[in-house]
PDB file of N, CA, C and O in Angstrom:
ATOM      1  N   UNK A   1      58.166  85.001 160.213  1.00  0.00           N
ATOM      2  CA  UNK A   1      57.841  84.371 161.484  1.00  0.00           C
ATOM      3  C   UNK A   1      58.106  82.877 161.368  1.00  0.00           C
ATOM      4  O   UNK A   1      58.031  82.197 160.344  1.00  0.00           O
ATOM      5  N   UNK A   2      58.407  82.515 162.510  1.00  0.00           N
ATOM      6  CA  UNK A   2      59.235  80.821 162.485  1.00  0.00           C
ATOM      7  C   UNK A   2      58.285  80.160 163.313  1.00  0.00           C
ATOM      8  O   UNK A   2      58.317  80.396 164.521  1.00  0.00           O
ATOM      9  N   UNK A   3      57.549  79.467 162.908  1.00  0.00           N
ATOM     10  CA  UNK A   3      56.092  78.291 163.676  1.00  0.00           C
ATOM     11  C   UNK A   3      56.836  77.277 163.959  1.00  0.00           C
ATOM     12  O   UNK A   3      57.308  76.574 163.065  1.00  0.00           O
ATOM     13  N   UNK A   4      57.106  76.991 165.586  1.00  0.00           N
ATOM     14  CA  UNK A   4      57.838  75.758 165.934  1.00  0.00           C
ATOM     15  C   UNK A   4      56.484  74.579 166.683  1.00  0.00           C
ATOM     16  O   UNK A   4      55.767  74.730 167.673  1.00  0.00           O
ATOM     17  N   UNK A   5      56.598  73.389 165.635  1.00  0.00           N
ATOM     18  CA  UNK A   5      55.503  72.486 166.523  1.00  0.00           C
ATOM     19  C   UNK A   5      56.203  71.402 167.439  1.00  0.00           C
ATOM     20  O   UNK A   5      57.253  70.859 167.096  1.00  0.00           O
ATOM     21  N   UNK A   6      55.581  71.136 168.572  1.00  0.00           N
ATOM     22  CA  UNK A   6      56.263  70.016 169.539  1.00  0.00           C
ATOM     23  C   UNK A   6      54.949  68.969 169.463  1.00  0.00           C
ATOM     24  O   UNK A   6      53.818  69.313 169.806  1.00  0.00           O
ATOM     25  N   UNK A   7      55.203  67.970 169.082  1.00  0.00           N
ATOM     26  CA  UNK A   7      53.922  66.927 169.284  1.00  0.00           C
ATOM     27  C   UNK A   7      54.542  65.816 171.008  1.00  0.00           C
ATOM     28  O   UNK A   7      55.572  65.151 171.121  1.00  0.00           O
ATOM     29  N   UNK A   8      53.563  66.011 171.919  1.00  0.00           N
ATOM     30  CA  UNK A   8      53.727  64.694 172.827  1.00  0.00           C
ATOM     31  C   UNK A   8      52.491  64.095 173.094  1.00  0.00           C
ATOM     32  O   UNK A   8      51.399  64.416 172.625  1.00  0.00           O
ATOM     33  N   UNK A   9      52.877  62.757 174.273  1.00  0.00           N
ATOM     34  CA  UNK A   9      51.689  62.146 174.576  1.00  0.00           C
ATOM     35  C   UNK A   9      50.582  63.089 175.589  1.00  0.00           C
ATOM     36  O   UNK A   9      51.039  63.994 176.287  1.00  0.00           O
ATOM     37  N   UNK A  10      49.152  62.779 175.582  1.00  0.00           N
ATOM     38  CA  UNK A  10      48.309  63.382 176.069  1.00  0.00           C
ATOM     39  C   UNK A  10      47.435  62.141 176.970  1.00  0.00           C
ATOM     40  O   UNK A  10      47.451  60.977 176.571  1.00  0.00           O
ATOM     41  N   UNK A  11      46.863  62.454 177.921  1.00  0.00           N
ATOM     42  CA  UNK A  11      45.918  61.386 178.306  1.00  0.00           C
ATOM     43  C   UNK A  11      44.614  62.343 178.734  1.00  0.00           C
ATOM     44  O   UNK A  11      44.724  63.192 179.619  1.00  0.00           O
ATOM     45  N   UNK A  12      43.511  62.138 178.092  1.00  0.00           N
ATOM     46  CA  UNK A  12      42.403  62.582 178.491  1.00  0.00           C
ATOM     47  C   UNK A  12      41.252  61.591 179.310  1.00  0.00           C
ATOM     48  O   UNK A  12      40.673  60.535 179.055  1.00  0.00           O
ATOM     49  N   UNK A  13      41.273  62.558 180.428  1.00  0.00           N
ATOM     50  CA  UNK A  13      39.965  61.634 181.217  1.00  0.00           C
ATOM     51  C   UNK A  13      38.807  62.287 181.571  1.00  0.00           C
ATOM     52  O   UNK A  13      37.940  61.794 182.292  1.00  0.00           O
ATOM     53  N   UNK A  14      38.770  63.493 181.034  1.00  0.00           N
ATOM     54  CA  UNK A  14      37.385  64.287 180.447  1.00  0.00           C
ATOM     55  C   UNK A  14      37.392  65.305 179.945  1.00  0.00           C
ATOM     56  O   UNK A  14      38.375  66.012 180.164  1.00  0.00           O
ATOM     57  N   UNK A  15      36.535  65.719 179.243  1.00  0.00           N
ATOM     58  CA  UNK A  15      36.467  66.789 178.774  1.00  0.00           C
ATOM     59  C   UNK A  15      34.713  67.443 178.864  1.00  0.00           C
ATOM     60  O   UNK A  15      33.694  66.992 178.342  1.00  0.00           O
ATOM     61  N   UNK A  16      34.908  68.615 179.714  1.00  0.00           N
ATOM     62  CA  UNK A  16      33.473  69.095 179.530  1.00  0.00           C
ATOM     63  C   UNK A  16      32.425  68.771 178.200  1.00  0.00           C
ATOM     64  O   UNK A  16      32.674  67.912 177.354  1.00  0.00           O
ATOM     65  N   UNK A  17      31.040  69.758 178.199  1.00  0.00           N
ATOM     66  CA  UNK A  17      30.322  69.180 177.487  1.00  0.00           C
ATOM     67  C   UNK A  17      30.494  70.587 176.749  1.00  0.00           C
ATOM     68  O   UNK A  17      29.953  70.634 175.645  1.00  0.00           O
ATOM     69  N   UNK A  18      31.164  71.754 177.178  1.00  0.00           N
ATOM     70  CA  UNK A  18      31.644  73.034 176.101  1.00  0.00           C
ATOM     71  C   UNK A  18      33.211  72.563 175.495  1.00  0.00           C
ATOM     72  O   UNK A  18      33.981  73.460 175.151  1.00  0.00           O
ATOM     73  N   UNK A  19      33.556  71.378 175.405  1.00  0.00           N
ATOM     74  CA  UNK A  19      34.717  70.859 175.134  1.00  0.00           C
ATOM     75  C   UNK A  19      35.953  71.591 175.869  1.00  0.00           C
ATOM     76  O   UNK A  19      37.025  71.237 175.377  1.00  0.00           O
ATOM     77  N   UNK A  20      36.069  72.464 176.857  1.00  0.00           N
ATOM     78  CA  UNK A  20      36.868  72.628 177.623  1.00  0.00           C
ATOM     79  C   UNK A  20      37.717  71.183 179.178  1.00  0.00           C
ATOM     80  O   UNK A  20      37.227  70.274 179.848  1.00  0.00           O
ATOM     81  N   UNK A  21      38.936  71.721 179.064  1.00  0.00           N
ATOM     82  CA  UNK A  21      39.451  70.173 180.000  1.00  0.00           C
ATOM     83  C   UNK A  21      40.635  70.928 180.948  1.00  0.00           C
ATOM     84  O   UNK A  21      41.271  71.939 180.648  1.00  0.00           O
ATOM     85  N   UNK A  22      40.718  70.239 182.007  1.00  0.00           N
ATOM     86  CA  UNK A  22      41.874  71.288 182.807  1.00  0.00           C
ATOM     87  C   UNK A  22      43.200  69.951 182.410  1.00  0.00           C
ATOM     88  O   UNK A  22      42.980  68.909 181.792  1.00  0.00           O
ATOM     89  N   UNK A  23      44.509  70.393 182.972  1.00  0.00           N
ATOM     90  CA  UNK A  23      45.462  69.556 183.082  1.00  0.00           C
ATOM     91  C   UNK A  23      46.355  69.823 183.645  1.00  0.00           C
ATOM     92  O   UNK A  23      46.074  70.717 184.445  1.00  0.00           O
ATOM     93  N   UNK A  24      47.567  69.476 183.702  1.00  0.00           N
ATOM     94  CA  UNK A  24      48.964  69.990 183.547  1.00  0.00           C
ATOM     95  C   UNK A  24      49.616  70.603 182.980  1.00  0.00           C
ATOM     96  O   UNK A  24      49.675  70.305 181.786  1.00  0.00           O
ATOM     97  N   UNK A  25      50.594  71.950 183.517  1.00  0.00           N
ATOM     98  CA  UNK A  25      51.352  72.389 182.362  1.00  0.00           C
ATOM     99  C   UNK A  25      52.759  71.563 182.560  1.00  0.00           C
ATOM    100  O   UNK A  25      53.265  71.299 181.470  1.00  0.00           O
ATOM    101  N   UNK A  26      53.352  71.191 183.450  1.00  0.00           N
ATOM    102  CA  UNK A  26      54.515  70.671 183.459  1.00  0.00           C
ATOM    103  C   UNK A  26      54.379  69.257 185.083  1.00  0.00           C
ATOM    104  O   UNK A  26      53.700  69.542 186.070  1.00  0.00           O
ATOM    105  N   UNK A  27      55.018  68.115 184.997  1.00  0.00           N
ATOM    106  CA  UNK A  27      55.029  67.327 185.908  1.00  0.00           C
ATOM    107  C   UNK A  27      56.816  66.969 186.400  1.00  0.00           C
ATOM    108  O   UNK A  27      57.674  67.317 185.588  1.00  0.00           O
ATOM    109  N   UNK A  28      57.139  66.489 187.329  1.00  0.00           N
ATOM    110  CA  UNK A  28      58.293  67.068 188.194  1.00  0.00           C
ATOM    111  C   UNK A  28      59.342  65.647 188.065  1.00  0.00           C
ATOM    112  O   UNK A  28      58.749  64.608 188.353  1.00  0.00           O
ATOM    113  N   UNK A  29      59.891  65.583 187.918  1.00  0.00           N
ATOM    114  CA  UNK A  29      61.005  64.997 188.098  1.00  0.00           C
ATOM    115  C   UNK A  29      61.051  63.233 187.125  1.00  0.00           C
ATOM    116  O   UNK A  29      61.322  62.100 187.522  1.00  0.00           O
ATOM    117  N   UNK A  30      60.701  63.701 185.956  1.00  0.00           N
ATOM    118  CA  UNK A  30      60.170  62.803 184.604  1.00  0.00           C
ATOM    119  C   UNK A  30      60.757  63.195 183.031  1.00  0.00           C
ATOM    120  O   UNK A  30      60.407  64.041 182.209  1.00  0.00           O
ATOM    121  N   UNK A  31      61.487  62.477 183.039  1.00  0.00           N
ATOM    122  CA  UNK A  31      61.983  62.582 181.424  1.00  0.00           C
ATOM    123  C   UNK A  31      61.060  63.021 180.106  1.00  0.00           C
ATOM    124  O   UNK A  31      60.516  62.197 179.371  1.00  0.00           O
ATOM    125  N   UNK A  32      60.982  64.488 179.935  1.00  0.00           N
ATOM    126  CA  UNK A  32      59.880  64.716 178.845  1.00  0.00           C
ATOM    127  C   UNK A  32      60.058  64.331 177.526  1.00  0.00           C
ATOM    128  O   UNK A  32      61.017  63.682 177.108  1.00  0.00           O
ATOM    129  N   UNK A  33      58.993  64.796 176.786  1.00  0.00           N
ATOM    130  CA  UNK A  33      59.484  64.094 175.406  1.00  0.00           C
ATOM    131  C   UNK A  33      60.621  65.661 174.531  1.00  0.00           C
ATOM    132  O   UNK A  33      60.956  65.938 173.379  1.00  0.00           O
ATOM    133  N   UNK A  34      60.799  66.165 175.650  1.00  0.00           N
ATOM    134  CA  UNK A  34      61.801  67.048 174.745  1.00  0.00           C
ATOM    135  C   UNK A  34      63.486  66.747 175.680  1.00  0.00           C
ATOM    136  O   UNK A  34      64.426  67.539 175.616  1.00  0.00           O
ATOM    137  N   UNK A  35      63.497  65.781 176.274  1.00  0.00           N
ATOM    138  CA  UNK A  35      63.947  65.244 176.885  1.00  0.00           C
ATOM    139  C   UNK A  35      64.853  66.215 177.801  1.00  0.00           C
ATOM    140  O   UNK A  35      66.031  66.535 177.640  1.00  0.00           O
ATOM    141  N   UNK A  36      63.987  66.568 178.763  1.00  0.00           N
ATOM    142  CA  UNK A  36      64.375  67.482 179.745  1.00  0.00           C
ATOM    143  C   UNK A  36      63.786  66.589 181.260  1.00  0.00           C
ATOM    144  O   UNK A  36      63.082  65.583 181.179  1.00  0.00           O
ATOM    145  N   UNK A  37      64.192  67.132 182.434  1.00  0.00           N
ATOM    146  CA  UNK A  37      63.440  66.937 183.578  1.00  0.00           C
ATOM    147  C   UNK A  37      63.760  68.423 184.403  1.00  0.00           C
ATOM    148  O   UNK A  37      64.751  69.079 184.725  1.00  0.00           O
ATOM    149  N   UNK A  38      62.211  68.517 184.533  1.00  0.00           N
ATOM    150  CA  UNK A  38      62.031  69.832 185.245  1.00  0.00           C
ATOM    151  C   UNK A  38      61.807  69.272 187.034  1.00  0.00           C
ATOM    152  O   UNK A  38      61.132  68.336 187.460  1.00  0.00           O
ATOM    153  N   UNK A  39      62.478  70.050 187.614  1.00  0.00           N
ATOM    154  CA  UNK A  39      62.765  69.559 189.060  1.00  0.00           C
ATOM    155  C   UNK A  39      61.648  70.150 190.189  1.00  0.00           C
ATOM    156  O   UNK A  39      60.876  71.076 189.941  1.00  0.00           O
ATOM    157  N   UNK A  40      61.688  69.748 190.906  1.00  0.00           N
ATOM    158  CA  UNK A  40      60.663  70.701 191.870  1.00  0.00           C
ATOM    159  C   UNK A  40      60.694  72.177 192.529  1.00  0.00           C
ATOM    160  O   UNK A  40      61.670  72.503 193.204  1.00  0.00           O
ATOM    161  N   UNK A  41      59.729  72.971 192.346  1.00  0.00           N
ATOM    162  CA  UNK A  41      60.653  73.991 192.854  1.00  0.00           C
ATOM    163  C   UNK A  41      60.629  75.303 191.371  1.00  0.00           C
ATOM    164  O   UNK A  41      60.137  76.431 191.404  1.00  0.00           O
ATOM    165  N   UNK A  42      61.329  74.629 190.229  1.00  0.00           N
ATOM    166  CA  UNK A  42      61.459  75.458 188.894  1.00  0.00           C
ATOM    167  C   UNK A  42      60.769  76.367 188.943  1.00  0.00           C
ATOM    168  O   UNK A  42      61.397  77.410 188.758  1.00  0.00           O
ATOM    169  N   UNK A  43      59.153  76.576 189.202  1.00  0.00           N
ATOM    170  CA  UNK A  43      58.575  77.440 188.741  1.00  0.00           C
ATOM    171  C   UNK A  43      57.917  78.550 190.378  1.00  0.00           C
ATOM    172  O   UNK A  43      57.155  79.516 190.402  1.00  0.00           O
ATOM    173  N   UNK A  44      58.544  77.927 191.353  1.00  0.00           N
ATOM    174  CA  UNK A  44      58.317  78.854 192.339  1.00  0.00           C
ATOM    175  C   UNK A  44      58.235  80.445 192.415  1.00  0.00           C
ATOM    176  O   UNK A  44      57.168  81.012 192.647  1.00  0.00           O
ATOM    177  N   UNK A  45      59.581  81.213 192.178  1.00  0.00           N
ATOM    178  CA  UNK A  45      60.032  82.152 191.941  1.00  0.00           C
ATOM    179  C   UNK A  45      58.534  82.915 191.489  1.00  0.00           C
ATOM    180  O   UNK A  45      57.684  83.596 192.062  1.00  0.00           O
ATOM    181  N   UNK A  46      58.793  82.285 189.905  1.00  0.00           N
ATOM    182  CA  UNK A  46      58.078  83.094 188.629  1.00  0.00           C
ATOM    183  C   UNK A  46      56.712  83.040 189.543  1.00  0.00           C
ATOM    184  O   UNK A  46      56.728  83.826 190.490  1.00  0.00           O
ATOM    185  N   UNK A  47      55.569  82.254 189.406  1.00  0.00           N
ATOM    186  CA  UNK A  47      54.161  81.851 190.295  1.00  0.00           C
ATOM    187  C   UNK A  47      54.546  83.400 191.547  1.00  0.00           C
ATOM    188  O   UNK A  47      54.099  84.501 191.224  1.00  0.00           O
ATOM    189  N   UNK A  48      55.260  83.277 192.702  1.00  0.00           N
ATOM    190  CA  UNK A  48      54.866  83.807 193.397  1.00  0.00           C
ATOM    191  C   UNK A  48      54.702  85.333 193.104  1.00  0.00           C
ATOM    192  O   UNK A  48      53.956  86.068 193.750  1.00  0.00           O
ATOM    193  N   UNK A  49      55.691  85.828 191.780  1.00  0.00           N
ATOM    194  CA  UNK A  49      56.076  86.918 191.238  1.00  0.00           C
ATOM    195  C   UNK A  49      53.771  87.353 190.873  1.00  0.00           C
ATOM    196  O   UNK A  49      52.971  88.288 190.894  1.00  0.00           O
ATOM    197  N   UNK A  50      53.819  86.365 190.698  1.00  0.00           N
ATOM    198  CA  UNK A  50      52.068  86.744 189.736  1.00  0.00           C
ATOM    199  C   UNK A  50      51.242  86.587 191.066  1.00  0.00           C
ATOM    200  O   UNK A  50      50.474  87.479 191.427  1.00  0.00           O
ATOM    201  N   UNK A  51      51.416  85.468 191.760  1.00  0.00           N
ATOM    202  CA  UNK A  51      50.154  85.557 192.988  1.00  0.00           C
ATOM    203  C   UNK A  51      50.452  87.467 193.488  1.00  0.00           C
ATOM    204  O   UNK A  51      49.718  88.394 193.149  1.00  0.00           O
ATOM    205  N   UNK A  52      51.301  87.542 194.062  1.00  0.00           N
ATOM    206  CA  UNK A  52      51.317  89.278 194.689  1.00  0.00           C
ATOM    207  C   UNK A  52      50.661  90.038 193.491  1.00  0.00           C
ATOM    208  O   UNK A  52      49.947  91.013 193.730  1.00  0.00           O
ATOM    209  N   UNK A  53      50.918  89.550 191.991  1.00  0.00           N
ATOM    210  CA  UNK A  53      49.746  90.681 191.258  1.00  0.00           C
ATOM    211  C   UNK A  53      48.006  90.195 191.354  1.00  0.00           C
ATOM    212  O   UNK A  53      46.954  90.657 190.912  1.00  0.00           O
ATOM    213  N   UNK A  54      48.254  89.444 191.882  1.00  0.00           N
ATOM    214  CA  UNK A  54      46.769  88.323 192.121  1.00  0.00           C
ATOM    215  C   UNK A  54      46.170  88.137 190.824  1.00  0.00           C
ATOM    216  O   UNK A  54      45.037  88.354 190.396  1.00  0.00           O
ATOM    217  N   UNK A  55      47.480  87.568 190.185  1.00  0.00           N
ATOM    218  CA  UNK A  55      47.229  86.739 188.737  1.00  0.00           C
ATOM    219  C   UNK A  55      47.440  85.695 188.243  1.00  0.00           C
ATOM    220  O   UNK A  55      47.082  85.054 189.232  1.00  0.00           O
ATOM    221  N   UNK A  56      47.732  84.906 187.515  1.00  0.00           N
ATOM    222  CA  UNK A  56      47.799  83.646 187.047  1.00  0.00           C
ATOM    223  C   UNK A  56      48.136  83.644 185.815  1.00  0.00           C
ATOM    224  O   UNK A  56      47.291  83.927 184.966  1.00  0.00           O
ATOM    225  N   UNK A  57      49.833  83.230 185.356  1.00  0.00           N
ATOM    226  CA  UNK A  57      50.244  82.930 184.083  1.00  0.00           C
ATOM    227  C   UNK A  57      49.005  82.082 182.772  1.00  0.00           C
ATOM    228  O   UNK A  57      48.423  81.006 182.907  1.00  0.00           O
ATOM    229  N   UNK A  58      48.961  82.809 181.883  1.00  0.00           N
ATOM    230  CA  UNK A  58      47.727  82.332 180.947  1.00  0.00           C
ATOM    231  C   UNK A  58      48.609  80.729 180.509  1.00  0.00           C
ATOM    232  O   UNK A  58      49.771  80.487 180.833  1.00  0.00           O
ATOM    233  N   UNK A  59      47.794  79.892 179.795  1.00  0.00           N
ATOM    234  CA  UNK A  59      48.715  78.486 179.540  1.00  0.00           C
ATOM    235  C   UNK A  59      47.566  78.023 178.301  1.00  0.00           C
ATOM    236  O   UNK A  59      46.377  77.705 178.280  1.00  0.00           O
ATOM    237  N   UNK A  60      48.713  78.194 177.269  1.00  0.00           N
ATOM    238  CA  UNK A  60      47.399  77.470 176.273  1.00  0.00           C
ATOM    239  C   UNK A  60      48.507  77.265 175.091  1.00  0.00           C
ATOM    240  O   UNK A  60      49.432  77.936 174.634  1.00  0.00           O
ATOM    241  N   UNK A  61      47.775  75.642 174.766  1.00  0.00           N
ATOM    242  CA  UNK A  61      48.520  74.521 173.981  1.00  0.00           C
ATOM    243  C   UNK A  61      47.234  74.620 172.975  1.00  0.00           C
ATOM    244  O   UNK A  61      46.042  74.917 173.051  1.00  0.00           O
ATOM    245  N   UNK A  62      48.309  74.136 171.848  1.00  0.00           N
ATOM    246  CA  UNK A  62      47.163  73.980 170.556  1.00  0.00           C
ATOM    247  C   UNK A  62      46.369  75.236 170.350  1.00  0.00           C
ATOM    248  O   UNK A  62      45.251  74.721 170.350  1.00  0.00           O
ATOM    249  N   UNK A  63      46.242  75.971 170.250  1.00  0.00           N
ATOM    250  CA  UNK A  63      45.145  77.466 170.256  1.00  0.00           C
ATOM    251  C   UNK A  63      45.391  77.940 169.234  1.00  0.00           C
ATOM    252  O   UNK A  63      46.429  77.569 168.685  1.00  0.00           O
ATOM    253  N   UNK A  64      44.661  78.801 168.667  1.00  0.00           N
ATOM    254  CA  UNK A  64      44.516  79.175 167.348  1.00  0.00           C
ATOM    255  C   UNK A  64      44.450  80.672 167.757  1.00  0.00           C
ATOM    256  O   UNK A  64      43.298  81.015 168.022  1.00  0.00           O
ATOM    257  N   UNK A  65      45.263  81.534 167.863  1.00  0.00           N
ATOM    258  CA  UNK A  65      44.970  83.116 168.667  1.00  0.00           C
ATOM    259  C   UNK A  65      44.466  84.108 167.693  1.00  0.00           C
ATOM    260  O   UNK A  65      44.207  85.255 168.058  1.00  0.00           O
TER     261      UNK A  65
END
């Protein structure tokens, strides 16, 4: 198995008191640090594919599974 790590910047402006925090998974039309820009729109398709299952893509950074 091949463990790929990406380190970027983070800005935290809270974090619960169970150390849980909401955020972003992706922001729109901004040079990332993997130097991409994701456009508006990108993730339409996929999202509406899950709302009709009345679900929500799971999203988790850093996790230990």
């Amino acid at each position: 198995m091949t463990i790929h790590h990406i380190s970027g910047a983070m800005e935290v402006k809270a974090i619960a008191q169970d150390g849980t925090f909401t955020g972003y998974a992706s922001v729109f039309g901004l040079l990332d640090s993997q130097n991409e820009i994701v456009e508006r729109g990108a993730f339409t398709r996929t999202l509406a594919k899950w709302r009709a299952k009345n679900f929500s893509p799971a999203m988790l950074w850093m996790h230990d599974p």
